[in-house]
C-alpha positions as CSV (number, residue, x, y, z in Angstrom):
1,X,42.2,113.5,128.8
2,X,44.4,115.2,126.1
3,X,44.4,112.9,122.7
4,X,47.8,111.2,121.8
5,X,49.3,113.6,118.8
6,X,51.6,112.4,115.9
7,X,55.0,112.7,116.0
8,X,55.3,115.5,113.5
9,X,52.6,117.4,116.2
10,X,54.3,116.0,119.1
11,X,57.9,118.0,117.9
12,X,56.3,121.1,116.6
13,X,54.9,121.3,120.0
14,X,58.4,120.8,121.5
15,X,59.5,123.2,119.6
16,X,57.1,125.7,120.4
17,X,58.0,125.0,124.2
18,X,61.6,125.6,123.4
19,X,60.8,128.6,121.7
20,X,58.7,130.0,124.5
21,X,61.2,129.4,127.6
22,X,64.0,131.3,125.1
23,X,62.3,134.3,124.2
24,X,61.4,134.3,128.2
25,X,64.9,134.8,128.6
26,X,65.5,136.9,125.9
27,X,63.1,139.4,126.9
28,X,64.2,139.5,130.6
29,X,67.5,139.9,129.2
30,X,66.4,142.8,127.4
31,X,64.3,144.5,130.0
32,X,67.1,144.9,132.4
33,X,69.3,146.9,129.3
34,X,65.6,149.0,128.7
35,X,64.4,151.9,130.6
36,X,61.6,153.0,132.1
37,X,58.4,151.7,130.3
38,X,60.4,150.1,127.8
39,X,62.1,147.9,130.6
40,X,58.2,147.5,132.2
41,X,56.7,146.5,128.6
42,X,59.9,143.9,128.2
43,X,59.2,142.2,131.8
44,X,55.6,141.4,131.2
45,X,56.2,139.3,127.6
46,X,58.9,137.8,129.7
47,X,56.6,136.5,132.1
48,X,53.6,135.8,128.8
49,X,56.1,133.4,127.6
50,X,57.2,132.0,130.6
51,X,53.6,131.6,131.2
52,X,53.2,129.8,128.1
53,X,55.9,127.5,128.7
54,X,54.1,126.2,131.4
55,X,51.0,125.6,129.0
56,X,53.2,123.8,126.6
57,X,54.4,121.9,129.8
58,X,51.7,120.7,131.0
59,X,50.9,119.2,127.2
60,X,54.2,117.7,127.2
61,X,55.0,116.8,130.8
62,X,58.5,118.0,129.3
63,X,61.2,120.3,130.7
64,X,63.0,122.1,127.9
65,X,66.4,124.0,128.3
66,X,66.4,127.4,125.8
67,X,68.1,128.0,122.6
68,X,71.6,129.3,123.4
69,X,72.4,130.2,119.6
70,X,69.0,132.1,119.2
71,X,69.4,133.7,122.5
72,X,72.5,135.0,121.5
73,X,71.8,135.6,118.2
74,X,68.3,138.2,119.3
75,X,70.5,140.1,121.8
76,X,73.4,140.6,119.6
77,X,70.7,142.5,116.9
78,X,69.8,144.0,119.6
79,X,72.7,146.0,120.3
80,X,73.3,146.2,116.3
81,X,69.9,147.3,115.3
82,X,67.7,148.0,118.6
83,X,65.5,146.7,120.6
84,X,61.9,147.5,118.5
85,X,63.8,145.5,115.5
86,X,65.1,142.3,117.8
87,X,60.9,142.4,119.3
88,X,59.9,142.3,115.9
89,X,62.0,140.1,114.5
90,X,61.4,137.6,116.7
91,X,57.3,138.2,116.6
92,X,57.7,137.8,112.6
93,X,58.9,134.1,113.4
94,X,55.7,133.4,115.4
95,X,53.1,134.9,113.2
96,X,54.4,132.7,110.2
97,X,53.6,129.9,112.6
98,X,50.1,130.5,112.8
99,X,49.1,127.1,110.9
100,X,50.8,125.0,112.6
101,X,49.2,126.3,115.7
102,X,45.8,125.6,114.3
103,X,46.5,122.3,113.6
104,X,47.7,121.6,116.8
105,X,44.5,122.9,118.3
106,X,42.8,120.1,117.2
107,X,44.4,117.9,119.8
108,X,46.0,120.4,122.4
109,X,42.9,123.5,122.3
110,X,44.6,125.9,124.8
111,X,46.9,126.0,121.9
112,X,44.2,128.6,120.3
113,X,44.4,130.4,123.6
114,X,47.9,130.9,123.3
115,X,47.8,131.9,119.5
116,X,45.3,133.8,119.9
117,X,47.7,136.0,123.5
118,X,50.5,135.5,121.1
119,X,48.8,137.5,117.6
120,X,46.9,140.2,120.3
121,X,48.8,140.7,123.2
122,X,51.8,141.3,122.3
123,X,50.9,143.2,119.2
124,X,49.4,145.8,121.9
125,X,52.4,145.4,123.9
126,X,55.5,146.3,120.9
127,X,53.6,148.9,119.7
128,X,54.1,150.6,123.4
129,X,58.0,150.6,122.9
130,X,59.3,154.0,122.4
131,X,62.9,153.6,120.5
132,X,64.2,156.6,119.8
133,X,66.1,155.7,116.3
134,X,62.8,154.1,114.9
135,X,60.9,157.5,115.6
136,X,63.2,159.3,113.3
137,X,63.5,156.2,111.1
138,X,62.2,159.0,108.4
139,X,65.1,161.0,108.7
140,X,67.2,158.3,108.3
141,X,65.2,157.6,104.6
142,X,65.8,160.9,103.8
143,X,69.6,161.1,104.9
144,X,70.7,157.6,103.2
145,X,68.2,157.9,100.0
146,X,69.6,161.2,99.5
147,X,73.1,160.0,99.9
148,X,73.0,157.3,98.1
149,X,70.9,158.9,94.9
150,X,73.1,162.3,94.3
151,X,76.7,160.4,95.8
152,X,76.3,157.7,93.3
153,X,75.5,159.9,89.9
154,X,78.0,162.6,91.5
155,X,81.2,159.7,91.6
156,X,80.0,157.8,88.4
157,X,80.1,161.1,86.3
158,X,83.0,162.0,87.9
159,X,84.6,158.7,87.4
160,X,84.1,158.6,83.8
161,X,84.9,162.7,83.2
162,X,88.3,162.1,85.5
163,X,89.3,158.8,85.6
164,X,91.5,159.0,88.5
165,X,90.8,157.2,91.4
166,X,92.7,160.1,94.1
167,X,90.8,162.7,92.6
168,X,87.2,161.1,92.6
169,X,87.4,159.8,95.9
170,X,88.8,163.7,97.3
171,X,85.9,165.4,95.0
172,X,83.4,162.7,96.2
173,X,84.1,163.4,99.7
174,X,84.2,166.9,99.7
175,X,80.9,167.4,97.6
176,X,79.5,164.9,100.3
177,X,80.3,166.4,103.3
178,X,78.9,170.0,102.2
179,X,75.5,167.7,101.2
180,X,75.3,166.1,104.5
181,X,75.3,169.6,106.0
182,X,72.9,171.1,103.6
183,X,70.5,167.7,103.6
184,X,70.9,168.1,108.2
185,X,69.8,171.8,107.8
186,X,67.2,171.4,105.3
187,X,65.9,168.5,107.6
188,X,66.4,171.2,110.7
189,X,64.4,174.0,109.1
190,X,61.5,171.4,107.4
191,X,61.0,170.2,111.1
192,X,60.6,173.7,112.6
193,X,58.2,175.1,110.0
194,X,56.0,171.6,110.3
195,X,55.8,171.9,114.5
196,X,56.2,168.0,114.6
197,X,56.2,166.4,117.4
198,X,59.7,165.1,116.4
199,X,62.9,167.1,117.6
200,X,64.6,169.3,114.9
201,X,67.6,168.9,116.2
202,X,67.8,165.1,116.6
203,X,66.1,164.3,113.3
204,X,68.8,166.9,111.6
205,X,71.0,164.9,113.0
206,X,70.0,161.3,112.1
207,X,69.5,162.7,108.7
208,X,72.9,164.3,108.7
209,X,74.9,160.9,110.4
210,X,73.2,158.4,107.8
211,X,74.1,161.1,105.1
212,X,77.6,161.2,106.2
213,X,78.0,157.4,106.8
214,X,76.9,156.5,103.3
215,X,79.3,159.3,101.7
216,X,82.5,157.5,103.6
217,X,81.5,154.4,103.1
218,X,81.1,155.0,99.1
219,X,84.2,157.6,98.9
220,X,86.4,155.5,100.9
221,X,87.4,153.0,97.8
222,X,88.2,155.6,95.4
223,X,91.0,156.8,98.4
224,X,92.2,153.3,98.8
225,X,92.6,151.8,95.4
226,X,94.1,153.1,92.8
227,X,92.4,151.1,90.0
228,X,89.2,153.5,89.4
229,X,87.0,151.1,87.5
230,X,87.6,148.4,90.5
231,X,87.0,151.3,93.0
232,X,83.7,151.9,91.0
233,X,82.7,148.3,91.2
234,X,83.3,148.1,94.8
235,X,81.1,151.3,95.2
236,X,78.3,149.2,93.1
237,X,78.8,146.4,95.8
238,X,78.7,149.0,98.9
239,X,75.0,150.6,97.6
240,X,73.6,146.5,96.9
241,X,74.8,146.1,100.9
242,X,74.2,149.0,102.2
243,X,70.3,149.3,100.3
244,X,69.9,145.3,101.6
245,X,70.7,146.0,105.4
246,X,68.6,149.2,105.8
247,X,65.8,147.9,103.7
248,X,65.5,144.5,105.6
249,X,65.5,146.9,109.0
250,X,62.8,148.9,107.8
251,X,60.7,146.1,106.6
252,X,61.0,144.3,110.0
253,X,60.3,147.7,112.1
254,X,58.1,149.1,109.8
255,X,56.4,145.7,108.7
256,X,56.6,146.6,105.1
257,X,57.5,145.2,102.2
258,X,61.5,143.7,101.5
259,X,61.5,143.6,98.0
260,X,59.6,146.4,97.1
261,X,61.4,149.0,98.9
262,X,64.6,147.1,97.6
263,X,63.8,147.2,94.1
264,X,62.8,151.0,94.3
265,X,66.0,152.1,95.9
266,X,68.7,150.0,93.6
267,X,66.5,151.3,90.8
268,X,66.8,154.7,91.6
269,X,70.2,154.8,92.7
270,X,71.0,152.5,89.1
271,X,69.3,155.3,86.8
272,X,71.0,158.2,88.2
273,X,74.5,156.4,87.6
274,X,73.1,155.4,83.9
275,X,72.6,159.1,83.3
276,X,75.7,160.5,85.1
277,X,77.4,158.0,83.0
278,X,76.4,159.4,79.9
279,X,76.9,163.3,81.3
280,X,80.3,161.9,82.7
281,X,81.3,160.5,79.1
282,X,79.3,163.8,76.9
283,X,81.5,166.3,79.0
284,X,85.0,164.6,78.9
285,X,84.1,164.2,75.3
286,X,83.1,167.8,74.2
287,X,85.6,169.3,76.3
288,X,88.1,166.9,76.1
289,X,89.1,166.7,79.2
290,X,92.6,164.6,79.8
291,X,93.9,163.5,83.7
């Protein structure tokens, strides 16, 4: 005979059961978008969790209906971000659940068993998905870090030698574009002459696209407004949101650290501007420069 729990036990439990039955349909959600062994690895946690809904079930002699806003929520970073970041995401949750599932133990011990599936299992079972985007997640680095380091000390020095919004923004772009190409080349050739298992091609490409992206999206206020010190600030705002986004995916896909890899790339990005800056203020100085 199971022992009575608490109440706070008795609603973590629940909770747990809810979770369960929602990441059982999130994952057979997912495995009929997947492909091949992707769609195969997706079907069997759908049926592990459906599996341990029934373990939580039999503790609680409770049915539970799923999580609508989390099961929309998983899918919808799905399609934003991919499927290895939704798996993970979700997976992150569990593992920082851990204690609770040890305390539980104490009056429910399957709940060790399922722990114990959960930590192992699945862990086996993510690392099997192949995702195309996070096996060239390095290229990506090198396109954005790139962009984001030489774009930002290229417009700051520009914005303080010019001081014309227009003519940044068209210089900005311009010098962007012919880096994208250069930085997608590079990335071709450094492929070749390394005989990775990665292709060129595709990792020029990812390298070249997240190059690219960053250049418009840090160009584009200097061609809107027409205030260049407000177009600079916005810039500022653009690298904080666009270091946060792909620094959170990387820490969930690569399980690394969030603030670290934060820190390091606002950093960076923030010293280069600091000495473009004074270059940008030296040179419309000694050459007097006038727009």
């Amino acid at each position: 005979m199971v022992e009575k729990p608490d109440k706070d036990v008795a609603n973590r439990v629940l909770a747990f059961q809810r979770n369960e039955i929602t990441e059982h349909m999130i994952y057979n959600a997912l495995s009929k978008r997947a492909k091949g062994s992707n769609s195969q690895i997706l079907k069997k946690m759908s049926e592990d969790e459906l599996r341990h809904y029934g373990e939580w079930r039999e503790y609680t002699g409770r049915d539970i209906a799923p999580s609508r806003l989390m099961l929309f929520k998983i899918l919808f970073v799905a399609r934003l971000f991919g499927l290895t970041f939704a798996v993970k995401l979700m997976e992150k949750g569990e593992k920082e659940a851990e204690g609770v599932y040890e305390k539980i133990s104490c009056v429910f011990p399957k709940a060790k068993e399922i722990m114990r599936d959960e930590k192992e299992h699945e862990e086996m079972l993510i690392g099997m998905i192949d995702e195309e985007m996070v096996n060239y997640v390095g290229s990506l680095v090198l396109g954005l870090n790139d962009a984001l380091v030489e774009l930002t000390g290229a417009l700051v020095g520009l914005t303080f030698t010019l001081q014309n919004s227009r003519l940044v923004g068209v210089a900005g772009l311009v010098t962007g574009i012919a880096a994208s190409l250069s930085m997608s080349a590079s990335e071709y050739l450094s492929q070749r002459s390394e005989k990775s298992e990665k292709n060129p091609l595709r990792a020029s490409l990812y390298t070249g696209i997240a190059y690219l992206a960053t250049v418009l999206i840090l160009s584009a206020p200097f061609l809107i407004l027409p205030d260049y010190r407000l177009s600079l600030s916005i810039m500022f705002l653009s690298i904080s949101l666009i270091v946060s986004v792909f620094t959170f995916f990387i820490s969930i896909t690569k399980e690394t650290s969030f603030r670290r890899m934060f820190l390091e790339m606002i950093l960076i990005s923030l010293g280069v501007a600091a000495v473009s800056f004074i270059i940008g203020w030296f040179a419309r100085t000694l050459f007097g420069i006038e727009v």
